[in-house]
VOGU-3710 file (C-alpha; in Angstrom, 3 decimals, decimal comma):
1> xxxxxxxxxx> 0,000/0,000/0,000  1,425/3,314/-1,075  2,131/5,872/1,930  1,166/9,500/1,520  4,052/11,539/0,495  5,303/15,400/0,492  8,316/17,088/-0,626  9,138/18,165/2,761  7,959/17,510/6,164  8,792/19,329/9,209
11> xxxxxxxxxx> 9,174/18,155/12,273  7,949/21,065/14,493  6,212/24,012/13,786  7,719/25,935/16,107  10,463/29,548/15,663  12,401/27,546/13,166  9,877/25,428/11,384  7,545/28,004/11,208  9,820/30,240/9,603  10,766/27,402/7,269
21> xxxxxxxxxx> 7,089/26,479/6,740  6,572/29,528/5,016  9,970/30,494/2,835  9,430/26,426/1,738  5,793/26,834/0,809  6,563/30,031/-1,539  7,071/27,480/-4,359  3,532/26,591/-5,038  5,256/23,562/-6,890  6,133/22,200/-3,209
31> xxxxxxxxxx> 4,536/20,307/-1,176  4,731/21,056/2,060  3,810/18,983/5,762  4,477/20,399/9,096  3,824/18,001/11,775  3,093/19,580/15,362  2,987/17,333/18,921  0,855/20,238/20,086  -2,220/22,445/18,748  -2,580/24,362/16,288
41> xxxxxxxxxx> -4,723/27,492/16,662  -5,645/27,640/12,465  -8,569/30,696/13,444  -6,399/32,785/15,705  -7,408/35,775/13,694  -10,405/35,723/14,361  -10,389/33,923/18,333  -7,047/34,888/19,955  -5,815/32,148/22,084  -4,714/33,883/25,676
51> xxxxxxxxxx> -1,204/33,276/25,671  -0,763/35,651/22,488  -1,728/38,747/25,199  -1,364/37,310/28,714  1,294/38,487/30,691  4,666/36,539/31,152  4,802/34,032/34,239  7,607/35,654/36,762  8,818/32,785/39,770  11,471/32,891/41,860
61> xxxxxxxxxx> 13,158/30,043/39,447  12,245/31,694/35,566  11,122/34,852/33,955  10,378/36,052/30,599  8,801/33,387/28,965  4,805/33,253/29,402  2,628/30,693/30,768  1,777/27,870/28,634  -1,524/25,533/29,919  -0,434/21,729/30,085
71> xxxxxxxxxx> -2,013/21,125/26,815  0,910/23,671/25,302  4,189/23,079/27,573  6,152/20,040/27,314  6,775/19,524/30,801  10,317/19,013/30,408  12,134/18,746/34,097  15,899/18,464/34,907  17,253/16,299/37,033  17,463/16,846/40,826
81> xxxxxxxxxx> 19,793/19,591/42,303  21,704/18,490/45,651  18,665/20,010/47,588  16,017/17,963/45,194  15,231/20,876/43,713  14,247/20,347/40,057  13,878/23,068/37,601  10,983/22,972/34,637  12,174/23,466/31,486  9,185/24,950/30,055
91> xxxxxxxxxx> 8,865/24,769/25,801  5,856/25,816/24,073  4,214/22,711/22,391  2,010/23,940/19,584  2,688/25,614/16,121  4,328/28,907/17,226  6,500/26,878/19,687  8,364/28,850/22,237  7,764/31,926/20,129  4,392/32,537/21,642
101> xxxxxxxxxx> 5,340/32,201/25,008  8,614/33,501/25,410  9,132/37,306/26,832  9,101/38,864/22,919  13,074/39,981/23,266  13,718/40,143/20,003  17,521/41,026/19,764  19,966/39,590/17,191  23,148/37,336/18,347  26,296/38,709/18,512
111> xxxxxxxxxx> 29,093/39,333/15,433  31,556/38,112/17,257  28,684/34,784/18,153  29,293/33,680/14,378  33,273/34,017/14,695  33,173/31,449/17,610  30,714/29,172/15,437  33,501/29,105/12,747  35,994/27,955/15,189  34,085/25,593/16,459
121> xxxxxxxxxx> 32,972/23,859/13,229  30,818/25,597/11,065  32,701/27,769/8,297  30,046/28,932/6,670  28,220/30,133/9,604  29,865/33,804/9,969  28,319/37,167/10,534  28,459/37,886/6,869  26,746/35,022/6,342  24,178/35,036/8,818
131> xxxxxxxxxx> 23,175/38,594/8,225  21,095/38,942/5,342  18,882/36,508/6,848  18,053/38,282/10,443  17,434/41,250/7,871  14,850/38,964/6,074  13,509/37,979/9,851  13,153/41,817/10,970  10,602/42,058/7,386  8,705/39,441/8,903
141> xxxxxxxxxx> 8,904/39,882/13,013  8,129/43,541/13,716  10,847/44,627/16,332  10,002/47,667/18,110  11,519/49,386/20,965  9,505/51,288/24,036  11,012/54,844/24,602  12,565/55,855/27,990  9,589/58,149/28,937  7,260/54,686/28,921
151> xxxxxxxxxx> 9,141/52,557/31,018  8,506/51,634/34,356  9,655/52,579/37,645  12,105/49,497/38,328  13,478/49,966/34,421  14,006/54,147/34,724  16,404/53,042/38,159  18,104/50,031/36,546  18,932/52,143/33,364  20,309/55,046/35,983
161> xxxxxxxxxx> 22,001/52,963/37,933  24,198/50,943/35,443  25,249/54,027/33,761  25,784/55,568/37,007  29,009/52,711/37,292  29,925/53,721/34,188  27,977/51,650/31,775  27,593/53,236/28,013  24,025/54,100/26,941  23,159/52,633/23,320
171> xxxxxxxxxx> 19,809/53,020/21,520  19,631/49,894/19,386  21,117/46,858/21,281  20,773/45,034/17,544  23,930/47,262/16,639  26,710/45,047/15,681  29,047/47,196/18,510  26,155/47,070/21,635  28,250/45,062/23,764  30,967/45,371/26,333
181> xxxxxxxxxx> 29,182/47,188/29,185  26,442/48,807/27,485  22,854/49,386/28,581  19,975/50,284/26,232  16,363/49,630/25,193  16,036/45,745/24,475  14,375/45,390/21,152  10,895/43,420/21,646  8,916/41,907/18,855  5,468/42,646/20,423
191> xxxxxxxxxx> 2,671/44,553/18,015  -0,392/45,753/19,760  0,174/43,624/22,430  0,181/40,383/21,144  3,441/38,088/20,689  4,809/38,395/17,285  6,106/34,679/17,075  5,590/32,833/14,115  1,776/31,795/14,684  0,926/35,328/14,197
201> xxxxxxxxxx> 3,677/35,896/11,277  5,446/33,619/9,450  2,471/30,922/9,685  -0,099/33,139/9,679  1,050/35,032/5,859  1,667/30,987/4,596  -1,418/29,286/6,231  -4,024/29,346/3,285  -1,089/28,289/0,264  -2,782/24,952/-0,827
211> xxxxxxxxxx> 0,163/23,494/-0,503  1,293/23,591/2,833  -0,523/21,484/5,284  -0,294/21,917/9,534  -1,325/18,724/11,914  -1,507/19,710/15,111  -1,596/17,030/18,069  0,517/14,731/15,716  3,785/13,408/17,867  6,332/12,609/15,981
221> xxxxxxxxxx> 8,183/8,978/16,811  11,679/8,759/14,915  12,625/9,133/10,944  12,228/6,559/8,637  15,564/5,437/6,647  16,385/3,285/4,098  19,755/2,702/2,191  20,790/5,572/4,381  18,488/8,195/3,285  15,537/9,641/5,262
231> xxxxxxxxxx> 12,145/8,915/3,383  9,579/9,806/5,601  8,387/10,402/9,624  6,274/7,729/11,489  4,002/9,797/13,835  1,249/9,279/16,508  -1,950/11,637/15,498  -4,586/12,616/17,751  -6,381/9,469/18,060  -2,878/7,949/19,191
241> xxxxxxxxxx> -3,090/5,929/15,400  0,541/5,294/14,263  0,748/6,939/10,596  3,647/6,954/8,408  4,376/10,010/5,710  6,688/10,089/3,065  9,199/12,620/1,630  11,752/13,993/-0,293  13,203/15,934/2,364  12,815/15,263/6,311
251> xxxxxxxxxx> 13,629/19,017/8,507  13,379/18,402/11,945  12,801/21,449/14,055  11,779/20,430/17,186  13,728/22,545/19,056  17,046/22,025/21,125  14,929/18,589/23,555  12,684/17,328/20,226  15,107/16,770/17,588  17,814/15,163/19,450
261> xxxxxxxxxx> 15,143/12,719/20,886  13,845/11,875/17,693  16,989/11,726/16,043  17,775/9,073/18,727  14,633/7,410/18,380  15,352/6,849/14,576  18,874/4,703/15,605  20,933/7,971/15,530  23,305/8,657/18,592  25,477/7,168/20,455
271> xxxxxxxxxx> 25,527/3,458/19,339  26,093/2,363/23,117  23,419/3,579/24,717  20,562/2,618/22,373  20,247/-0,960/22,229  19,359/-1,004/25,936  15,982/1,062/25,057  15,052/-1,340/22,169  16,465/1,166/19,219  18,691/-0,639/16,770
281> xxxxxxxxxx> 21,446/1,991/15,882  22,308/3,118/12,168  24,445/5,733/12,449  26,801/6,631/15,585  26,482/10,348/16,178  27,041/12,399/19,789  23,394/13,555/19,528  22,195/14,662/23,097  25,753/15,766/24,268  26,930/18,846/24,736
291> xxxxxxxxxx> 23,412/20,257/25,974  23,847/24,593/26,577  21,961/26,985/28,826  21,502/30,212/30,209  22,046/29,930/33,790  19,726/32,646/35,623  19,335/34,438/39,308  17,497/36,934/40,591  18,960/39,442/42,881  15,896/41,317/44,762
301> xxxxxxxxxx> 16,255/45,369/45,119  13,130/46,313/47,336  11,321/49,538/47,906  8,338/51,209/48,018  5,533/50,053/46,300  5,125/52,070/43,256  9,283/50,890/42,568  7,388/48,010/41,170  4,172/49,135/39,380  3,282/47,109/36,371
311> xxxxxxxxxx> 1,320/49,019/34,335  3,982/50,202/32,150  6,598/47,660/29,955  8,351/45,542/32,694  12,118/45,137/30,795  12,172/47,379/28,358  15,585/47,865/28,912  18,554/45,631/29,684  22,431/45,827/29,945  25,445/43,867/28,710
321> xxxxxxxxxx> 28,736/42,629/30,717  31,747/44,424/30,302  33,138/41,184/28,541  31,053/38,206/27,770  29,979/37,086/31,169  26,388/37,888/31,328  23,155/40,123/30,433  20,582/41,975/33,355  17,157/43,132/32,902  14,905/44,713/35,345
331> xxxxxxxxxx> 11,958/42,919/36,611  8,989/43,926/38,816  7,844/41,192/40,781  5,342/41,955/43,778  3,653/45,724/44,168  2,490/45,313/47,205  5,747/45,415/48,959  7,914/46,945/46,151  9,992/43,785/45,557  11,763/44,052/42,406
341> xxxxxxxxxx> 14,714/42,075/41,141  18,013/42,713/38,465  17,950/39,282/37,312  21,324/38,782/35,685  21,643/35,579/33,156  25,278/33,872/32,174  26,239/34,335/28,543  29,023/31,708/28,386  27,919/28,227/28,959  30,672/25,304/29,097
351> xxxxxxxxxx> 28,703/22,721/26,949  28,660/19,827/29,534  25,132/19,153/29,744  23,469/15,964/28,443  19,894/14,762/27,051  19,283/10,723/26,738  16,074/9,114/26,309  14,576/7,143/29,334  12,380/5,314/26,373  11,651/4,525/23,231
361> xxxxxxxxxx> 8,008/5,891/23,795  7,708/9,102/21,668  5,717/10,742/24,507  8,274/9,945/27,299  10,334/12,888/28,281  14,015/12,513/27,987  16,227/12,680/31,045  17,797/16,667/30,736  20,749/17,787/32,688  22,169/21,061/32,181
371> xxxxxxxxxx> 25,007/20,592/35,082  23,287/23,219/36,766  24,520/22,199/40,396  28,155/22,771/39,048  26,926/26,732/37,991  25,930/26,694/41,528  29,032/25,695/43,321  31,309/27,356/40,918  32,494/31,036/40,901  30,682/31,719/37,462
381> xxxxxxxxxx> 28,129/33,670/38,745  30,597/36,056/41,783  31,203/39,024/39,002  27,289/39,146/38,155  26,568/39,252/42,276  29,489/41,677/42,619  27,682/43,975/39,676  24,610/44,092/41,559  26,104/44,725/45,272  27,396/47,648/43,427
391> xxxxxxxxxx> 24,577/48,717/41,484  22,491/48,593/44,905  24,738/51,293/46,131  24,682/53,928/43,629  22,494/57,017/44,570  19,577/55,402/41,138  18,809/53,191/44,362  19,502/54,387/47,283  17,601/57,449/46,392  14,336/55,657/45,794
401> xxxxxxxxxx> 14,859/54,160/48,974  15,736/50,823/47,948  17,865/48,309/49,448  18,746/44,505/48,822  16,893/42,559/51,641  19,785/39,925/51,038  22,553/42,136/51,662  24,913/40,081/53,736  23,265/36,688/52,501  25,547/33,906/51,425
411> xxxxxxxxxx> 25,638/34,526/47,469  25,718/30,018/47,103  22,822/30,007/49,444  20,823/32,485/46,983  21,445/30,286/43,936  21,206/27,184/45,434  17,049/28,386/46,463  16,690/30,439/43,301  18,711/29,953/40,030  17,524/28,757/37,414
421> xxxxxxxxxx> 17,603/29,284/33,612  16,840/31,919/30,909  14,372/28,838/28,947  16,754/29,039/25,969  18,182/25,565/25,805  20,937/24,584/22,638  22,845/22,132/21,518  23,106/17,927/20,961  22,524/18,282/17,235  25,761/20,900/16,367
431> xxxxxxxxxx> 26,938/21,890/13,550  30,082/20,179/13,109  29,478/16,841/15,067  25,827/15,885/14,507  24,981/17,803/11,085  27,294/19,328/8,089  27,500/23,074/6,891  24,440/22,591/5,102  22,633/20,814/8,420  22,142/17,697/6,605
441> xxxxxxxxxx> 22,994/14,941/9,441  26,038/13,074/9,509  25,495/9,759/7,646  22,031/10,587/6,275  20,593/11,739/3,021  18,163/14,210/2,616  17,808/14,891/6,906  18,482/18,006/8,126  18,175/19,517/11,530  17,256/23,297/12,132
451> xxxxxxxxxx> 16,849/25,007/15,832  18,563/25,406/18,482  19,790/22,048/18,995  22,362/22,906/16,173  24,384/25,920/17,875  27,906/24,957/18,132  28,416/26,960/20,902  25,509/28,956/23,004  25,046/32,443/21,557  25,533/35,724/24,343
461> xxxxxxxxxx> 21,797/36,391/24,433  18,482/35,747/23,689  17,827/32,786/21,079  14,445/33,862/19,359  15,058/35,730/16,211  18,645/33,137/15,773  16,471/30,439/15,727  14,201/32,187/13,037  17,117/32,947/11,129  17,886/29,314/11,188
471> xxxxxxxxxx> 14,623/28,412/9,735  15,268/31,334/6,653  18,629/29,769/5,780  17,792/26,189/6,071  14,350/27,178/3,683  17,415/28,615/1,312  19,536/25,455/1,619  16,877/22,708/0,776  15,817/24,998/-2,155  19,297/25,242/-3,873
481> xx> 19,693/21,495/-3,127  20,598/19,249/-6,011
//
């Protein structure tokens, strides 16, 4: 019996695939199939789902990314800190992805990002590469910026205060020279109040081409190969029935946890560990290693209650390490008693973490562990603490009469109850050890990987519009494919 077929499925219709979905389907000669594990939301025009205006979810362990139901997180957890703690590793899990509930900062990676991707593997990967496509994003993603005479109490002290220590004031933080101790209005792609993630963009301009299809609720299980070439997807739809698709091309973009597990579902990975969960492997790749993260603290500043009013923008500002060490925004967190935080996240991370499957079973989560006990008990985080014990005691604070409540406080004991991450997991699938130049996979014709999982090494900021960018190229690349 003949299987349905397309000339390219996606794997995810999240910021990459989304962005690919549409750039693929411009070809009306090209069929295209995006397959989605979580809904799809194909009359959002006219019935807004809530997360495209609700506010973003704020916790002493995460900020900045909004607050999915169950039906669209993934539920991802790492494994246990020494305390037990364990820290959710929320993803958006329907078309739109993490796009749609992420805090809109929609700033570009850095230059000097793309020099450190071509040491570590991927040539063709430079700035001059990479730029024309962010330009192509920014025609797309409308990023706008919220002028100083808007912002909020909290953001009009932390922008005062970090140029009081001698920080340089920029106005566009997407400047290829806004770095090394700079602080400036963080570019957000938010229009009319509603998330400008690829639902609402990329998706929503491609949605009614006849020949691009979305399947929401469909799971996808591993890749189907034969004679070493990818030629389709087995997936579980909504009524759990196992279907397999066919196609030319197979893009998986299911972000820096999904690809690597289906990757390893299909037999690709480390040929050691597979056998024991039942997987026969084909091709011996290090797919799940070298997992990346933004490690992430609050440090609490605290004073009177209208310090933290949230009617206006809550970050519309933010400022960069002298160096590479680490990015702060402002944050407003309780107005009742004025508590307000610079949360401060690490730029660099070392590339030790790891993601293996604990089954073969498509809707088990992998096991996820970004070494985030070793951020804890290491120094990494003493010149981001130091920052902010000095920011507290400029005259920006002091004058507004706030203090840190912590002052005095162990700084191991704060991260230890608090850190956590900046939701903007990479790696397993890079460029150089797990896919080619082109991010075709190692070993496998006709597969290619796009999203986060690819980054060689973790960019210094927010992933968003990168990972878009990734789905513009990698649209480019399967065109101009012989």
């Amino acid at each position: 019996m003949s299987r349905e077929h397309f000339d390219v499925v996606i794997v995810g219709g999240g910021t990459a695939g989304g962005a690919a979905a549409h750039r693929l389907s411009e070809d009306t000669d090209r069929s295209v199939l995006v397959l989605e594990a979580g809904p799809d939301f194909p009359d959002e025009i006219a019935n807004p789902p809530a997360f495209l205006t609700g506010g973003n979810a704020l916790g002493h362990n995460f900020a900045g990314i909004g607050a999915p139901t169950p039906e669209t997180d993934w539920d991802y957890w790492g494994e246990p800190l020494a305390d037990g703690r364990r820290l959710h590793h929320r993803r958006g899990k329907m078309i739109g992805g993490s796009s749609m509930v992420n805090g809109t900062i929609a700033v570009r990676a850095a230059p000097r990002d793309f020099d450190r991707w071509r040491e570590h593997g991927a040539p063709g990967w430079g700035w001059g590469d990479v730029k024309p496509y962010f330009e192509r994003v920014e025609t797309i993603t409308p990023v706008r910026r919220v002028a100083p005479e808007h912002w909020s109490p909290v953001a009009q002290m932390f922008a005062e205060s970090f140029r009081e220590i001698g920080y340089s004031w920029v106005e566009d933080m997407n400047a290829p020279d806004a770095w090394d101790g700079i602080v400036g209005q963080w570019p957000s792609n938010r229009k009319n109040a509603v998330r400008q993630g690829t639902l609402v963009t990329y998706v929503r301009a491609a949605r009614t081409r006849p020949n691009l299809e979305i399947r929401g609720h469909c799971l996808t299980d591993r890749v189907l190969i034969e004679n070493g070439r990818a030629v389709g997807v087995r997936y579980v739809d909504a009524g759990d029935g196992v279907c397999d698709v066919g196609a030319n091309v197979v893009l998986l973009a299911g972000g820096a946890y999904g690809s690597p597990s289906v990757l390893l579902r299909s037999g690709i990975g480390p040929a050691d560990e597979l056998p024991a969960l039942g997987i026969e492997p084909l091709v011996t790749l290090p797919v799940g290693r070298n997992m990346m993260e933004h490690p992430q603290c609050f440090f609490y500043a605290q004073g009177r209650p209208e310090l933290a009013d949230m009617t206006l923008p809550g970050w519309p500002v933010a400022a960069r390490a002298k160096g590479d060490g680490w990015w702060s925004f402002p944050l407003a967190l309780d107005e009742d008693t004025g508590l307000c935080a610079y949360t401060f996240a690490l730029a660099e991370d070392t590339g030790e973490g790891l993601l293996t499957l604990t089954s073969s079973d498509p809707a088990a989560s992998p096991r996820i562990d970004h070494r985030m006990q070793d951020v804890i008990d290491s120094d990494r985080f003493d010149h981001a603490h130091a920052t902010f014990r000095e920011l507290a005691a400029t005259g920006s604070v002091t004058s507004r009469g706030a203090v840190d409540p912590e002052a005095g406080r162990p700084l191991r004991e704060i991260l230890q109850e608090r850190m956590g991450t900046a939701f903007h997991p990479a790696g397993g699938c890079q460029i150089g050890r797990v896919v080619d130049d082109d991010l075709l996979v190692h070993g496998v014709e006709s597969l290619r990987v796009a999203d986060a999982s690819v980054f060689p090494v973790h960019i210094l900021n927010n992933p968003s519009l990168t990972c878009m960018m990734l789905g513009e190229r990698v649209a480019d690349l399967i065109k101009g494919a012989k």
